[in-house]
C-alpha positions, 0 to 999 in steps of 0.5 A, a space after each residue: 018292512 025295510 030291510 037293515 042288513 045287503 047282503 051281497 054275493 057275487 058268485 053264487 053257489 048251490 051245494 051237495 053235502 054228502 056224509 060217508 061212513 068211509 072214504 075209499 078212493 077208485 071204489 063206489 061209496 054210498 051215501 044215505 045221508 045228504 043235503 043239498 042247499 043254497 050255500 057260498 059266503 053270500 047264501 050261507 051268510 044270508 041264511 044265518 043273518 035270516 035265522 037271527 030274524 035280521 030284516 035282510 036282503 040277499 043281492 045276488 045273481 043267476 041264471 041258466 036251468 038252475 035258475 028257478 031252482 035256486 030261487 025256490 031253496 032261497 024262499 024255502 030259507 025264507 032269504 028275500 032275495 033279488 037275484 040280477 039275471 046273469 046269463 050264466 049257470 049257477 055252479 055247483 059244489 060238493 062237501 064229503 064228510 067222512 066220518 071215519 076220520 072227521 074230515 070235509 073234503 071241498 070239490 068246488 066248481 069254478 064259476 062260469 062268465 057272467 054275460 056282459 050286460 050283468 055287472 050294469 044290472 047289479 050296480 043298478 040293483 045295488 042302487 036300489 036297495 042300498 038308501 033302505 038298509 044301515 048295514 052292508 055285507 060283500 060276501 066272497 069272490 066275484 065271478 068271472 065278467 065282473 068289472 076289477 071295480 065292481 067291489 070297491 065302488 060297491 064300498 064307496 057307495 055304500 060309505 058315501 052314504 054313510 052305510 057300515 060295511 062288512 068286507 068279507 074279501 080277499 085279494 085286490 078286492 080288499 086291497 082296492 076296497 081300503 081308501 074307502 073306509 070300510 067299517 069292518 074287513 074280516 078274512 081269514 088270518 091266511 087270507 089277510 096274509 095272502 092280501 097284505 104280505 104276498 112276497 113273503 113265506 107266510 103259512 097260516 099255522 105259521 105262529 112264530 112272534 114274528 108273523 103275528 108281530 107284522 100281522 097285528 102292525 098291519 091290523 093297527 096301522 089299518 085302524 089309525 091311518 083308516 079307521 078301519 077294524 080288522 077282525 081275524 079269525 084263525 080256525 080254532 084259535 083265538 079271533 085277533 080283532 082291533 080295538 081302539 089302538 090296541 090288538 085284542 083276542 077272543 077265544 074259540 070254544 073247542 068242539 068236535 065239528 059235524 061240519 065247518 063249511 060255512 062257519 067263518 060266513 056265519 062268523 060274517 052274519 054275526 059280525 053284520 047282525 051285532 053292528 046293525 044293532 050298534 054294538 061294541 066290536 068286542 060284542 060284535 066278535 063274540 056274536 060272530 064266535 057263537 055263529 060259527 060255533 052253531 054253524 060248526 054243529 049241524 050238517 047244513 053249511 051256513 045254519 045255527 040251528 040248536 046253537 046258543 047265541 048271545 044276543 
């Protein structure tokens, strides 16, 4: 069967959840409790575009002695994947969840340089898949090695060939991404900030009517100059989206997280299910939502097991 949905990630990671009773710094803490998974923007975003039962593939790379390690957690997710050999270990991360103060504490490795020949063999990868899908999502950073263009040729490939686009980026990623129209740009309201307004003191918790104020003109003039729809999500708060020249908000149901690691790639898998059944960018918001919500009650980053979804 064709797949309908790319997704695409560039930096690769597999993660150890660790759940503690208490945290106590200088001291031995033990665990009973853990999970170790395929995980970052583009393995967590696959994995719950895959519990949606899309028809995905997940492009990604790997290399050195996790390598065959990674591809089995893959499989075992039932994630069809093309992972481009990269020359490069697979980096490692680790969430600490304690349970004493409802926290999640993110240890993140740096990814290591990818060989030189990598950025050809994904663009070739790339080329390959992208005439069979109607939907692409580029998921995260990119590794060191990278060519600065590799994401927006990415998008202008994908746009050229009349592809939707989910952009899940940040930095000059996105900046560089825009004049080739992508369908949807989602970061996060800081990330969005960070890209747009770097010279300016903006703090995400920052909620005063002038920050949203240029945050909702930049979102609209995306939209009218563009066409682009922005949507933004804001932890617990209200996700901003764009809806024809107006700036709507869509309410985040309050919980009491096991684990929000993963929740805003779930909100990302959402976003790319919903548009590749053409659905309205309200449905598409609220899909996404109930993602993340999903998300934020199991221990496993990006999983929506248990969770109700409004398809």
């Amino acid at each position: 069967m064709r797949p309908n949905i790319l997704v695409v990630g560039l930096n690769p990671v597999m993660q150890k959840t660790i759940v503690l009773e208490h945290l106590w710094e200088n001291e031995v803490n033990r665990s009973s409790t853990y999970i170790f998974s395929v995980a970052g923007k583009g393995g967590n975003t696959s994995r719950v575009l895959t519990e949606l039962n899309a028809n995905i593939i997940h492009l990604t790379h790997g290399g050195g002695i996790f390598k065959e390690t990674f591809r089995s957690m893959l499989e075992n997710d039932g994630i069809h994947t093309e992972i481009v050999d990269s020359g490069s270990e697979i980096r490692l991360c680790y969430t600490l969840i304690n349970k004493e103060r409802n926290t999640a504490t993110e240890i993140v490795e740096e990814a290591l340089p990818i060989d030189t020949e990598t950025d050809a063999r994904m663009r070739k990868a790339y080329l390959a898949w992208i005439d069979m899908v109607k939907v692409v999502a580029i998921c995260g950073t990119k590794a060191t090695g990278y060519s600065s263009d590799i994401i927006p040729w990415m998008v202008k490939t994908a746009t050229e060939n009349n592809k939707k686009v989910v952009l899940d980026v940040k930095g000059n990623d996105l900046i560089d991404s825009i004049s080739f129209k992508p369908t949807v740009i989602k970061p996060n309201l800081k990330e969005f900030i960070d890209t747009f307004f770097p010279q300016d003191s903006i703090k995400e918790q920052d909620e005063s009517s002038v920050v949203l104020d240029a945050v909702k003109q930049k979102m609209l003039d995306l939209k009218k100059d563009v066409g682009i729809t922005t949507v933004l999500t804001r932890g617990a708060r209200p996700v901003l989206f764009c809806e024809e020249k107006a700036i709507k908000e869509s309410a985040v149901d309050k919980v009491i997280p096991v684990n929000t690691i993963g929740s805003g790639d779930a909100f990302t898998a959402g976003i790319s299910f919903a548009l590749s059944e053409n659905r309205s960018i309200a449905d598409c918001v609220n899909i996404g939502i109930a993602c993340g919500k999903a998300n934020a009650m199991n221990l496993q980053p990006g999983t929506i097991k248990g969770g109700t979804i409004p398809l």
